[in-house]
Each structure stands twice: as structure tokens, then as C-alpha cells.
PDB file of N, CA, C and O in Angstrom:
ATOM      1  N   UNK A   1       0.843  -1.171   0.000  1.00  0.00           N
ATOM      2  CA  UNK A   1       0.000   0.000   0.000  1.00  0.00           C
ATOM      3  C   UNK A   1       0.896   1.244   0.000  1.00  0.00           C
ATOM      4  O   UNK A   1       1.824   1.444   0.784  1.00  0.00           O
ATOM      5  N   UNK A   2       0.445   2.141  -1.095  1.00  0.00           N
ATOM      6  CA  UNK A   2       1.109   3.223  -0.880  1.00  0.00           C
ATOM      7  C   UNK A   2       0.969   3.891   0.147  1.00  0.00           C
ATOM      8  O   UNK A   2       0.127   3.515   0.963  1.00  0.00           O
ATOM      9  N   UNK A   3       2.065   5.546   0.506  1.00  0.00           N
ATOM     10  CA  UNK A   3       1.487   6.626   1.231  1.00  0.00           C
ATOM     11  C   UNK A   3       0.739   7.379   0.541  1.00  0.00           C
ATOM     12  O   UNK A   3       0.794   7.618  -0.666  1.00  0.00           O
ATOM     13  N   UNK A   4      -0.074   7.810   1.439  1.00  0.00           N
ATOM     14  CA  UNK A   4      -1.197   8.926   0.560  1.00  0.00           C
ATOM     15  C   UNK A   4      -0.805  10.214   0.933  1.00  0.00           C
ATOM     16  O   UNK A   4      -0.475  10.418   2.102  1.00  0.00           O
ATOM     17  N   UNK A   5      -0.794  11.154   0.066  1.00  0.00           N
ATOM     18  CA  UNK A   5      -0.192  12.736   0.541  1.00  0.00           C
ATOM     19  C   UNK A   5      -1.908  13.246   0.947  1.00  0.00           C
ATOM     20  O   UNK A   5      -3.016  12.712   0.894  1.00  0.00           O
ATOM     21  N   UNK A   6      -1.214  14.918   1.470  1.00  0.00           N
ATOM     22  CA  UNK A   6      -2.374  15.431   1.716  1.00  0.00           C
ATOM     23  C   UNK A   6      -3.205  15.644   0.538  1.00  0.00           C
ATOM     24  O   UNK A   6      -4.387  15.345   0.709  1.00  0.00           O
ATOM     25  N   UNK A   7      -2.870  16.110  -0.682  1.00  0.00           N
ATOM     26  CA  UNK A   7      -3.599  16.516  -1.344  1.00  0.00           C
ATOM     27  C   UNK A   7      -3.989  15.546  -1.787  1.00  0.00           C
ATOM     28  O   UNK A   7      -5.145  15.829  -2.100  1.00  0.00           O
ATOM     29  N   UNK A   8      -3.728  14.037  -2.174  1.00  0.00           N
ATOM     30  CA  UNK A   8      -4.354  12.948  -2.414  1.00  0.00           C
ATOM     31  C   UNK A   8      -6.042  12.548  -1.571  1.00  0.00           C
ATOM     32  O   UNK A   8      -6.937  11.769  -1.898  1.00  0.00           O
ATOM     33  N   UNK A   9      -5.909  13.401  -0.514  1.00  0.00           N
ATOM     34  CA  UNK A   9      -6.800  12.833   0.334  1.00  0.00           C
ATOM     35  C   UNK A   9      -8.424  13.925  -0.472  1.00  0.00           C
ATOM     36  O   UNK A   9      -8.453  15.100  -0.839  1.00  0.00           O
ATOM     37  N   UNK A  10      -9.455  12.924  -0.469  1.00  0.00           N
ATOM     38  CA  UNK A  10     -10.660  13.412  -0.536  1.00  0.00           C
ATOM     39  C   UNK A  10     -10.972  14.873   0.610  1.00  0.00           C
ATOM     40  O   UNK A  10     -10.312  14.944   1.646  1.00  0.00           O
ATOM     41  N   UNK A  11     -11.909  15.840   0.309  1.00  0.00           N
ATOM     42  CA  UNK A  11     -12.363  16.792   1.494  1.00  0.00           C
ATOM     43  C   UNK A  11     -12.857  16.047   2.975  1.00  0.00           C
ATOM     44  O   UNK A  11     -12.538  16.258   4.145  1.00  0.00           O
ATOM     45  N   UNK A  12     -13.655  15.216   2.418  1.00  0.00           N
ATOM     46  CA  UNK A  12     -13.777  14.978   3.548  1.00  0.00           C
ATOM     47  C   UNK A  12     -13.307  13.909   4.736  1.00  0.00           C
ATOM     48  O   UNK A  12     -13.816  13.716   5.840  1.00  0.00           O
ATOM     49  N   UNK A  13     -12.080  13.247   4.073  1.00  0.00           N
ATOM     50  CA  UNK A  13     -11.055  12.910   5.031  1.00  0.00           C
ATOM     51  C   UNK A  13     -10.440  13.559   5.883  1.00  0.00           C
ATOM     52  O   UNK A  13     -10.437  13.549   7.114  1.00  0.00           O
ATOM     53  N   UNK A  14      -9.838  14.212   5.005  1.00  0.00           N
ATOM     54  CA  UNK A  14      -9.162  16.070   5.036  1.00  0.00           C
ATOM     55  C   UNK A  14      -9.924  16.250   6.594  1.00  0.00           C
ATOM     56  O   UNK A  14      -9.314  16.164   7.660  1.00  0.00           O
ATOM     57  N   UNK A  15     -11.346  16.511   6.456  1.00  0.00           N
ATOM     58  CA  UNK A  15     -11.820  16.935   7.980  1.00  0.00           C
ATOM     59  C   UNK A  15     -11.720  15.838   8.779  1.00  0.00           C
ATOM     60  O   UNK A  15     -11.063  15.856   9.820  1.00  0.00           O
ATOM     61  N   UNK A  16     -12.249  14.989   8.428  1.00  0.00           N
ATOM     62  CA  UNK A  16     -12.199  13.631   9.419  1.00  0.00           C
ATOM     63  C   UNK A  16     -11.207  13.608  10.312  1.00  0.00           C
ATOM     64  O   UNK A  16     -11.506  13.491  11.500  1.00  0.00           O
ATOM     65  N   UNK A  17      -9.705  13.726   9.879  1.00  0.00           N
ATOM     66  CA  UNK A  17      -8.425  13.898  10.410  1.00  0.00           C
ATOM     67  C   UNK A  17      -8.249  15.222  10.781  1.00  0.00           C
ATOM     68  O   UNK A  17      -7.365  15.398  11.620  1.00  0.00           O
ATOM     69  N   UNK A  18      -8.719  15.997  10.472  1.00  0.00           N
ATOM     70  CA  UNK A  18      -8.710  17.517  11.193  1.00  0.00           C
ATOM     71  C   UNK A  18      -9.521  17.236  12.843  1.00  0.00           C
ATOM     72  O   UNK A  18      -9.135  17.742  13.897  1.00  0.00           O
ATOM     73  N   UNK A  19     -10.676  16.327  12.684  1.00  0.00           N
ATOM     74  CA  UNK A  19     -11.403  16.409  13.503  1.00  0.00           C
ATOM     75  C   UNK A  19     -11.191  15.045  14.474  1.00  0.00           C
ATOM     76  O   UNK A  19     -12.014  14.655  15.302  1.00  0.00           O
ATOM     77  N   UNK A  20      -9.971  14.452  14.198  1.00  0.00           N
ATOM     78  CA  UNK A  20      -9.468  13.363  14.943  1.00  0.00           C
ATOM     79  C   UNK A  20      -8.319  13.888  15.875  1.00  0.00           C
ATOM     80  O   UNK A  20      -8.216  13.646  17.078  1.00  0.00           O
ATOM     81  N   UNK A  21      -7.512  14.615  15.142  1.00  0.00           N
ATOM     82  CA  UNK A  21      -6.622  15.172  15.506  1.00  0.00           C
ATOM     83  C   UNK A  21      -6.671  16.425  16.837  1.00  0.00           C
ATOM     84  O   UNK A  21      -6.002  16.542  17.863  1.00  0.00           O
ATOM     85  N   UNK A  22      -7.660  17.146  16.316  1.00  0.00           N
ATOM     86  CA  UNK A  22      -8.957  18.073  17.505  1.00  0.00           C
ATOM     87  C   UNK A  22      -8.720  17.280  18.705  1.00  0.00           C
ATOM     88  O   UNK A  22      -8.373  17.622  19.835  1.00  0.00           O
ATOM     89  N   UNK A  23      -8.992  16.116  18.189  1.00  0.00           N
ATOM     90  CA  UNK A  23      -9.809  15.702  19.655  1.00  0.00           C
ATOM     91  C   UNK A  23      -9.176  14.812  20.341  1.00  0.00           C
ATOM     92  O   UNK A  23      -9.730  14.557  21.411  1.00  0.00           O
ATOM     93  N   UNK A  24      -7.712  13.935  20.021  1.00  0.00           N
ATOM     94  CA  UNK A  24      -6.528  13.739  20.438  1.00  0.00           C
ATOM     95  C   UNK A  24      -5.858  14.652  21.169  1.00  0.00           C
ATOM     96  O   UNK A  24      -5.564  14.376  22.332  1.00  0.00           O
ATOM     97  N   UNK A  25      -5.566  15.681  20.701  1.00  0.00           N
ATOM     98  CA  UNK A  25      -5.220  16.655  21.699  1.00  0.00           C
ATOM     99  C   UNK A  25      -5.605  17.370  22.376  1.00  0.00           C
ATOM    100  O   UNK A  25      -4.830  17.751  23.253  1.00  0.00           O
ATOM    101  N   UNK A  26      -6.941  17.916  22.345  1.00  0.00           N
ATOM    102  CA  UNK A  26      -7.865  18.255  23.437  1.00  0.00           C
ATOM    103  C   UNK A  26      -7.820  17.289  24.457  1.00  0.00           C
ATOM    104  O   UNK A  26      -7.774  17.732  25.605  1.00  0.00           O
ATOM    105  N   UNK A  27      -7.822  15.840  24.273  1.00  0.00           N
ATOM    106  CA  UNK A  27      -8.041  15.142  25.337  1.00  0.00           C
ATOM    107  C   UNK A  27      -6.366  14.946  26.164  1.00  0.00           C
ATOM    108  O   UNK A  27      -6.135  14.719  27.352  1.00  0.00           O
ATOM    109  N   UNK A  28      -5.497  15.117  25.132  1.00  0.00           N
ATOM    110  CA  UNK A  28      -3.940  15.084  26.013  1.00  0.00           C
ATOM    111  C   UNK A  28      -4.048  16.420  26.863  1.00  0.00           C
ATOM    112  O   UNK A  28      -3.500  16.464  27.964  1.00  0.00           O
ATOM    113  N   UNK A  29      -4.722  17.469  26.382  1.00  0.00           N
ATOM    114  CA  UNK A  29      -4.402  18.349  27.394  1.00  0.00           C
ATOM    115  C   UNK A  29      -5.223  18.469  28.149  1.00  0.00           C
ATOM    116  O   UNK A  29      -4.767  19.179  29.046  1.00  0.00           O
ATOM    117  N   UNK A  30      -6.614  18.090  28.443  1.00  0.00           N
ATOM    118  CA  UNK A  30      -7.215  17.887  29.277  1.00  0.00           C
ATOM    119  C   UNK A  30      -6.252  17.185  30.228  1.00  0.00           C
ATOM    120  O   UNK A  30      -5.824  17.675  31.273  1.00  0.00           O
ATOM    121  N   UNK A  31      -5.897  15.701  29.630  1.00  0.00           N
ATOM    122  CA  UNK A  31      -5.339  14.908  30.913  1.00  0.00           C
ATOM    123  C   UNK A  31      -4.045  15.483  31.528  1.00  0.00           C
ATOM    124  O   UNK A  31      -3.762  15.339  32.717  1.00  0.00           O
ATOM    125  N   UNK A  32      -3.199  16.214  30.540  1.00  0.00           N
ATOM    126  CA  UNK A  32      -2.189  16.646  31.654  1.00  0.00           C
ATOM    127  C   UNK A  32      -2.385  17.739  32.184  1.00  0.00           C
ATOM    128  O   UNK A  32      -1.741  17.866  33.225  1.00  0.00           O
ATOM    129  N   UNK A  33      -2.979  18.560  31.925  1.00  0.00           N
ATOM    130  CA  UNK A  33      -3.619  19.359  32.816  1.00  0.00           C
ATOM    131  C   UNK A  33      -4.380  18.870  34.348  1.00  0.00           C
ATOM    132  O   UNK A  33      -4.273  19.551  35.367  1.00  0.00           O
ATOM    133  N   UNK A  34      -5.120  17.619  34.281  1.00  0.00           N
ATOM    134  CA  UNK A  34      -5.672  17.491  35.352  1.00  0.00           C
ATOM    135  C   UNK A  34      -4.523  16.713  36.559  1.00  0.00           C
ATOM    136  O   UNK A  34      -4.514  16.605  37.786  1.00  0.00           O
ATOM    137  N   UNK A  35      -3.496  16.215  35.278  1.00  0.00           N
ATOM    138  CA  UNK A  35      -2.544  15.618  36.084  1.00  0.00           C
ATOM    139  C   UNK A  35      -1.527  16.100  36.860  1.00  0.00           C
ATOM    140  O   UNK A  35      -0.963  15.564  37.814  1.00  0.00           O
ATOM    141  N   UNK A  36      -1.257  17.735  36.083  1.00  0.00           N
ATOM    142  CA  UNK A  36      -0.748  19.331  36.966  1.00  0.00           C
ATOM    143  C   UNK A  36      -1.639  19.133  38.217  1.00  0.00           C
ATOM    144  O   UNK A  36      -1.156  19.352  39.329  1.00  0.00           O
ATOM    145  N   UNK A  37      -2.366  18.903  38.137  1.00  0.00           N
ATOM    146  CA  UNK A  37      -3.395  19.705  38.654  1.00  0.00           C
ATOM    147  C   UNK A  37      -3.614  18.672  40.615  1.00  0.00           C
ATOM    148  O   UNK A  37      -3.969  19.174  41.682  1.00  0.00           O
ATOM    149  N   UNK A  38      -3.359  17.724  40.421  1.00  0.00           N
ATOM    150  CA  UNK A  38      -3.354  16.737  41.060  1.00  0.00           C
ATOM    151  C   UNK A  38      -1.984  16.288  42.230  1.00  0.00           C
ATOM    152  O   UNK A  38      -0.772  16.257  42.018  1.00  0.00           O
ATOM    153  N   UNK A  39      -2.472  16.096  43.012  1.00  0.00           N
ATOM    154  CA  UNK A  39      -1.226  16.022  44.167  1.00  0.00           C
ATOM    155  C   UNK A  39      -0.647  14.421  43.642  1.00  0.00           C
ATOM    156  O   UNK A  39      -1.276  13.614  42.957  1.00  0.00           O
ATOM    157  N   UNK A  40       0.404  14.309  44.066  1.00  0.00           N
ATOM    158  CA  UNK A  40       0.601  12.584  43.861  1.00  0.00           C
ATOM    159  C   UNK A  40      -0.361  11.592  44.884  1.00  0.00           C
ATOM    160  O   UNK A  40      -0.607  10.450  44.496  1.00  0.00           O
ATOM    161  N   UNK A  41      -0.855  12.031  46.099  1.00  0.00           N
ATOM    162  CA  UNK A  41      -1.757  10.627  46.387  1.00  0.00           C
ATOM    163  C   UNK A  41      -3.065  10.894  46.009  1.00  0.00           C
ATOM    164  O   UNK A  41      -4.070  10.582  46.648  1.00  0.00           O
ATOM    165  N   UNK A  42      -3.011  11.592  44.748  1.00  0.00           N
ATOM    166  CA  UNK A  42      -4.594  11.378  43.919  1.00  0.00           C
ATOM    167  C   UNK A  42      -4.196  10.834  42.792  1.00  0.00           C
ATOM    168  O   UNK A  42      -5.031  10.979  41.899  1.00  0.00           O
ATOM    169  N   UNK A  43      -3.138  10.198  42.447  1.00  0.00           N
ATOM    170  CA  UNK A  43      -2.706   9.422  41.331  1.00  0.00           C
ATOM    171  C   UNK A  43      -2.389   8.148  41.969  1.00  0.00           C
ATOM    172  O   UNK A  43      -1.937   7.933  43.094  1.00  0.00           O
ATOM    173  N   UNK A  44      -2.888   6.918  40.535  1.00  0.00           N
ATOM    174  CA  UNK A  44      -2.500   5.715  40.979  1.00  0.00           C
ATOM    175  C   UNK A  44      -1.302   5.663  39.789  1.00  0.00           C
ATOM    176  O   UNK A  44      -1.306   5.944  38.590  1.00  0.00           O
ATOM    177  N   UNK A  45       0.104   4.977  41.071  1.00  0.00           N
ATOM    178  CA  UNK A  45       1.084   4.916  40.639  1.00  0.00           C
ATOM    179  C   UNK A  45       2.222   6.412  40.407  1.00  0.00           C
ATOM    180  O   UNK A  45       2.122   7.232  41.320  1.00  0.00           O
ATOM    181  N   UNK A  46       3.094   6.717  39.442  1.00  0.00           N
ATOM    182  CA  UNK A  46       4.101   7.969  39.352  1.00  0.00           C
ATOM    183  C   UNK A  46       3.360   8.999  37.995  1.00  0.00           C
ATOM    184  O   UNK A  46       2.945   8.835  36.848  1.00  0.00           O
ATOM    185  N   UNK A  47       3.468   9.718  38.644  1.00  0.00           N
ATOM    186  CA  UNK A  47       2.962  11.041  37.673  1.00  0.00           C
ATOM    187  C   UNK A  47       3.761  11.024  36.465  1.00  0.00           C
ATOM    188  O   UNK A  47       3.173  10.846  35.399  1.00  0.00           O
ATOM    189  N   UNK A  48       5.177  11.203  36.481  1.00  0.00           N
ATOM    190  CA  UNK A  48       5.747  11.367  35.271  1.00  0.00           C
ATOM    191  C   UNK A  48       5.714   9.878  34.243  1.00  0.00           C
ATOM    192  O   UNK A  48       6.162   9.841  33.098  1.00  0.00           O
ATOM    193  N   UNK A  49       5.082   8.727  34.961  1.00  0.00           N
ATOM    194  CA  UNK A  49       5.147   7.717  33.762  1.00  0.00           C
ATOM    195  C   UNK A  49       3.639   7.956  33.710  1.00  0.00           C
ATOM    196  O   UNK A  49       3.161   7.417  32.712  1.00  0.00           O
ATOM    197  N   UNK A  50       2.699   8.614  34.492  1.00  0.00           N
ATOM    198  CA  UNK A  50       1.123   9.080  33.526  1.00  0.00           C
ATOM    199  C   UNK A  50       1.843   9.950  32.323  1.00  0.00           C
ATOM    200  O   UNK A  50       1.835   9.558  31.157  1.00  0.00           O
ATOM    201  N   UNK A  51       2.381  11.011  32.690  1.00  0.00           N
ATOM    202  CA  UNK A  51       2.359  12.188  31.828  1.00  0.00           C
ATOM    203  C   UNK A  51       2.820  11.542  30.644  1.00  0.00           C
ATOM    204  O   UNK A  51       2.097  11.694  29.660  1.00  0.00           O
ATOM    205  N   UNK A  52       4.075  10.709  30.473  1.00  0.00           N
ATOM    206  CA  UNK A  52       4.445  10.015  29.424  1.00  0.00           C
ATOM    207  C   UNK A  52       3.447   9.248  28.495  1.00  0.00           C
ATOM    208  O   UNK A  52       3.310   9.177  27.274  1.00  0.00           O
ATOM    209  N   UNK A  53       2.771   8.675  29.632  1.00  0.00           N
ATOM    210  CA  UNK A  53       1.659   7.621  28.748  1.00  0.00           C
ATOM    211  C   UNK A  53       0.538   8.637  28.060  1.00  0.00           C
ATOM    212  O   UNK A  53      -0.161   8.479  27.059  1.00  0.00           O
ATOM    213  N   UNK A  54       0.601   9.293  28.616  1.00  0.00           N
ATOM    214  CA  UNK A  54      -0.867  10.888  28.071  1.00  0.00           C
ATOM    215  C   UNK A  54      -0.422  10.653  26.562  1.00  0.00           C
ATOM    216  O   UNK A  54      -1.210  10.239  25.711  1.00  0.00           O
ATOM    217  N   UNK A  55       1.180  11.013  26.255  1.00  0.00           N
ATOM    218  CA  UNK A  55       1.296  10.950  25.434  1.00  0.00           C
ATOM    219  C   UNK A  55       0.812  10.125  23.711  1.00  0.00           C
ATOM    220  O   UNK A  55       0.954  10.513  22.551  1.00  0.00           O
ATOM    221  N   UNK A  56       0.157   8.747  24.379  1.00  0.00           N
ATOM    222  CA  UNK A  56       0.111   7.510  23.569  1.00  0.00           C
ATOM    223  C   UNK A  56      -1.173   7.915  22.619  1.00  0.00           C
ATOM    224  O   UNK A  56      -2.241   7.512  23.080  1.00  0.00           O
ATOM    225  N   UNK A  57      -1.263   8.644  21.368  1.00  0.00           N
ATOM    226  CA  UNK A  57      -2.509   8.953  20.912  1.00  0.00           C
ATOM    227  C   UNK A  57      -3.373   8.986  21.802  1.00  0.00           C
ATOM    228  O   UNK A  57      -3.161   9.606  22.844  1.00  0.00           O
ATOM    229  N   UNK A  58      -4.728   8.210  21.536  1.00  0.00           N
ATOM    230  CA  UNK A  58      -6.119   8.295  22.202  1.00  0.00           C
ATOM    231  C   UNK A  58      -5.620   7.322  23.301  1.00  0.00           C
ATOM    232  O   UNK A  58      -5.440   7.933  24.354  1.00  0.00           O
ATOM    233  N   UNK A  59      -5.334   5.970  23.388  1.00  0.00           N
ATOM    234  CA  UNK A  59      -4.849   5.403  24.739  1.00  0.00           C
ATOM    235  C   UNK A  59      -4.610   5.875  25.682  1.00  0.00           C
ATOM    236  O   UNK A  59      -5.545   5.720  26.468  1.00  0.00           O
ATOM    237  N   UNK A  60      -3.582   6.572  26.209  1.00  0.00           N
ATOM    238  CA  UNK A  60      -3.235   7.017  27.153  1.00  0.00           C
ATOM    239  C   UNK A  60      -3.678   8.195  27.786  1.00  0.00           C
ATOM    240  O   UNK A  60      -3.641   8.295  29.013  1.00  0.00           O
ATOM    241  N   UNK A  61      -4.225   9.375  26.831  1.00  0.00           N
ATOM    242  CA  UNK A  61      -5.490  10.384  28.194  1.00  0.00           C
ATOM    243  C   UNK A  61      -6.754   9.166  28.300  1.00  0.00           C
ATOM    244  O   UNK A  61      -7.304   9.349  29.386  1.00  0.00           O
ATOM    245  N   UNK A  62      -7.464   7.897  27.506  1.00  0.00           N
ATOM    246  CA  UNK A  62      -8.602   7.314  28.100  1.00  0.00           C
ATOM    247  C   UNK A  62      -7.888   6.621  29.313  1.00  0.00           C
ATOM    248  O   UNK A  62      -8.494   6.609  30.385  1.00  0.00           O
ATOM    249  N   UNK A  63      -6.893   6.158  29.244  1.00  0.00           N
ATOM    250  CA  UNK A  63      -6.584   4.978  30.204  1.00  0.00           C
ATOM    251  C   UNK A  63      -6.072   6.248  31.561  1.00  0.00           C
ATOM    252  O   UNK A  63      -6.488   6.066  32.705  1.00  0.00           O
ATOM    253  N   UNK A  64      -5.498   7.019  31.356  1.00  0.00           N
ATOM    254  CA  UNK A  64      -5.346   7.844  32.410  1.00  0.00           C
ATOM    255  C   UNK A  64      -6.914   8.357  33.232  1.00  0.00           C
ATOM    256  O   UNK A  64      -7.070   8.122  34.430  1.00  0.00           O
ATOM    257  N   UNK A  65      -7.682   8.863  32.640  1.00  0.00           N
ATOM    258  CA  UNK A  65      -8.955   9.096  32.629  1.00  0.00           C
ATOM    259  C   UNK A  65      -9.773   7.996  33.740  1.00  0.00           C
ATOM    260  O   UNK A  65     -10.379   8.156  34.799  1.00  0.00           O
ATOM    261  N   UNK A  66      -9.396   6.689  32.787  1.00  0.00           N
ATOM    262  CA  UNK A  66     -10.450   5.583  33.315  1.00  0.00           C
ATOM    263  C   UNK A  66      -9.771   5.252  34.477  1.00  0.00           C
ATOM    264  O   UNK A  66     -10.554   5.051  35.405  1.00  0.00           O
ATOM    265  N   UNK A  67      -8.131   5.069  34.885  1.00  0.00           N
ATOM    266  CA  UNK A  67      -7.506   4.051  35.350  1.00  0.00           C
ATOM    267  C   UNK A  67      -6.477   4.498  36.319  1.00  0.00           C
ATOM    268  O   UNK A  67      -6.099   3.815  37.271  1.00  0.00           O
ATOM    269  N   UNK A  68      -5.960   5.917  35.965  1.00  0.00           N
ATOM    270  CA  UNK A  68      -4.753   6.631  37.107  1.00  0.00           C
ATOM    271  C   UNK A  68      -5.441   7.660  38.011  1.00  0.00           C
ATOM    272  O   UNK A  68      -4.741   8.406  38.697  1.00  0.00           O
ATOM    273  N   UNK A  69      -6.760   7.736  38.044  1.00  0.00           N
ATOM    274  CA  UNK A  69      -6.943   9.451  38.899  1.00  0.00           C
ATOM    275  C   UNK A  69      -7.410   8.152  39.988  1.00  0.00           C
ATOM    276  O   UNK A  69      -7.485   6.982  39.614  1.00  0.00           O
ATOM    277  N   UNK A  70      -7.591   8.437  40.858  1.00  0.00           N
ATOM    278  CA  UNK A  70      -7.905   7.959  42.347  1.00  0.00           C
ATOM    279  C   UNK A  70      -9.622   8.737  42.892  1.00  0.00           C
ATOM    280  O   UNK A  70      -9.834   9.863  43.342  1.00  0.00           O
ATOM    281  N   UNK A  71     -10.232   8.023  42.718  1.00  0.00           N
ATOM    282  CA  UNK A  71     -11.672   9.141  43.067  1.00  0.00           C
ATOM    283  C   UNK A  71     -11.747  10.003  44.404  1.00  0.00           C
ATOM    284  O   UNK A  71     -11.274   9.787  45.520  1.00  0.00           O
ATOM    285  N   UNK A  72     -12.404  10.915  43.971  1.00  0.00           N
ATOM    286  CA  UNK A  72     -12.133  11.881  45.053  1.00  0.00           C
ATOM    287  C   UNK A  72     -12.966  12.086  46.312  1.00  0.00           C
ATOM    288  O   UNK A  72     -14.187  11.931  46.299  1.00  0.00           O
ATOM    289  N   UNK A  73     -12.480  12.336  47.086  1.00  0.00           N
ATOM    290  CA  UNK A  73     -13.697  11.996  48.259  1.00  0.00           C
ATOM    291  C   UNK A  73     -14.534  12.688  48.812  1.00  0.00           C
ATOM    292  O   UNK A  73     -14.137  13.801  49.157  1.00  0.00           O
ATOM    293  N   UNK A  74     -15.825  12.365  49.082  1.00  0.00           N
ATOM    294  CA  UNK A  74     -17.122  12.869  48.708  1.00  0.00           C
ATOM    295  C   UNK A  74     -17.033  13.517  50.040  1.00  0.00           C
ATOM    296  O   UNK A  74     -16.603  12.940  51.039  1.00  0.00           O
ATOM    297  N   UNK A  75     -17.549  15.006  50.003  1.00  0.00           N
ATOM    298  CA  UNK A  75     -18.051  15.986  51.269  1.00  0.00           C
ATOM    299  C   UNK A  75     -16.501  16.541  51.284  1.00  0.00           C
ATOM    300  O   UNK A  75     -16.333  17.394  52.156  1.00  0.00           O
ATOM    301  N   UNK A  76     -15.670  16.323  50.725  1.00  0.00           N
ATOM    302  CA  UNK A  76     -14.095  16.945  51.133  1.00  0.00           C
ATOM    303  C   UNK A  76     -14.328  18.089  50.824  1.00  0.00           C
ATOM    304  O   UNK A  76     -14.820  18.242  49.705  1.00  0.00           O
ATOM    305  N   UNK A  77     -14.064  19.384  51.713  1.00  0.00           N
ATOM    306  CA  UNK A  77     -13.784  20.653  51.283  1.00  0.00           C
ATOM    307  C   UNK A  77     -12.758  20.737  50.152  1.00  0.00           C
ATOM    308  O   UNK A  77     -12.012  19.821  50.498  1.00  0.00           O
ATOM    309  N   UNK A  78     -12.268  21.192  49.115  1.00  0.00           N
ATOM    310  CA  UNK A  78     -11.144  20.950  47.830  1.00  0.00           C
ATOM    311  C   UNK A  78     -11.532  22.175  47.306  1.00  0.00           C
ATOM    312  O   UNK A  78     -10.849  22.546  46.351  1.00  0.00           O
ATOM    313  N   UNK A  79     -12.654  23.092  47.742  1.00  0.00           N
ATOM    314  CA  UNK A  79     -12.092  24.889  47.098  1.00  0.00           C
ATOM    315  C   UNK A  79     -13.379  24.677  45.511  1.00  0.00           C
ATOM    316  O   UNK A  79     -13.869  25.695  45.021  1.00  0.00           O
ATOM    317  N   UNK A  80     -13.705  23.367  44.978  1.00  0.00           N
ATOM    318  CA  UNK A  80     -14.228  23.207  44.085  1.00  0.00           C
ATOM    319  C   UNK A  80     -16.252  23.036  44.077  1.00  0.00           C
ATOM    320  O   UNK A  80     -17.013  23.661  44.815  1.00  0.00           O
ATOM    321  N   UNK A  81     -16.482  22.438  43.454  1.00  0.00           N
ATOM    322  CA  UNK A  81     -17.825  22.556  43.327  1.00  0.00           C
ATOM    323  C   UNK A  81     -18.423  21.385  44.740  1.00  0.00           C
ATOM    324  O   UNK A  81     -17.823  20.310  44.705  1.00  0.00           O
ATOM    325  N   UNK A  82     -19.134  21.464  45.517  1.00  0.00           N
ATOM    326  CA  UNK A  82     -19.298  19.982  46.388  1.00  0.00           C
ATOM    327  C   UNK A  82     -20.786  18.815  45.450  1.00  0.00           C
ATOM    328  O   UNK A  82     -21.578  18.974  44.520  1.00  0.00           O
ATOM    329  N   UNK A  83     -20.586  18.196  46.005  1.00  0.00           N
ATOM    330  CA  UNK A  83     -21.523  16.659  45.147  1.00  0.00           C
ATOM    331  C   UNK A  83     -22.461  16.655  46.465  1.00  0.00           C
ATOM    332  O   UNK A  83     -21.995  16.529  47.597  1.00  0.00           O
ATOM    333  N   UNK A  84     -23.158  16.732  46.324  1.00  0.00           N
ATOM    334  CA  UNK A  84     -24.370  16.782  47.452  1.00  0.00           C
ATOM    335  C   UNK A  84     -25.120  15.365  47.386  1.00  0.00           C
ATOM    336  O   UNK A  84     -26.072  15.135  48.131  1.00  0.00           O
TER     337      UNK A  84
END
């Protein structure tokens, strides 16, 4: 199989991958942002091998997402919104 250049590509691939790409990195910076954002005993396991894994396309902000934040505990004062 060949490579396909950009201009080879149909319009609306063209967006498809505009709009894959969107949303790959929206979600890396969501996750390292929340992972700034986070003390280490609200992470499961070392921060800098999350931040690395953030890196992994779509894998690594879902699996960070689903699998490294530690849930947070309910009625805790944290400055943020409370869960009633």
C-alpha cells in the first residue's frame, strides 16, 4: 500500500483527520492538565510515567482518565464545586 499525501486525500477525510486530531489533543491536554493539577496521592502509581503515557494517541489520556486518577472523596472541602 502506498502513502497517501495530503492533497491525495478526498475533502472529507481532510476533515475527518482535522477532527481526529482536535480531539486527540484536546483530550492530552485535558489529561495533563488534570494531572498538573493533582497532588501525587490522587494518582495511581508515578505522575511522570502518567504524563508520558498521556502521550500515547487516544490510549493514554482514556486509560489515564479511566484508570490513574484515584476518586475523590465525597463531602471533602477541595475549594471546588461539592456533590451533594
Amino acid at each position: 500500500m502506498t502513502r497517501k499525501k495530503w492533497s491525495d486525500l478526498r475533502p472529507g477525510q481532510r476533515r475527518g483527520f482535522i477532527a481526529a486530531s482536535l480531539v486527540e489533543f484536546a483530550l492530552a491536554a485535558a489529561a495533563w492538565t488534570d494531572l498538573a493539577r493533582r497532588t501525587p496521592e490522587q494518582v495511581r502509581g508515578r505522575k511522570p510515567l502518567w504524563a508520558a503515557a498521556i502521550a500515547v494517541n487516544f490510549v493514554g489520556p482514556i486509560a489515564y482518565f479511566c484508570c490513574g486518577r484515584l476518586p475523590a472523596e465525597r463531602g471533602r472541602e477541595s475549594g471546588g464545586a461539592r456533590v451533594l
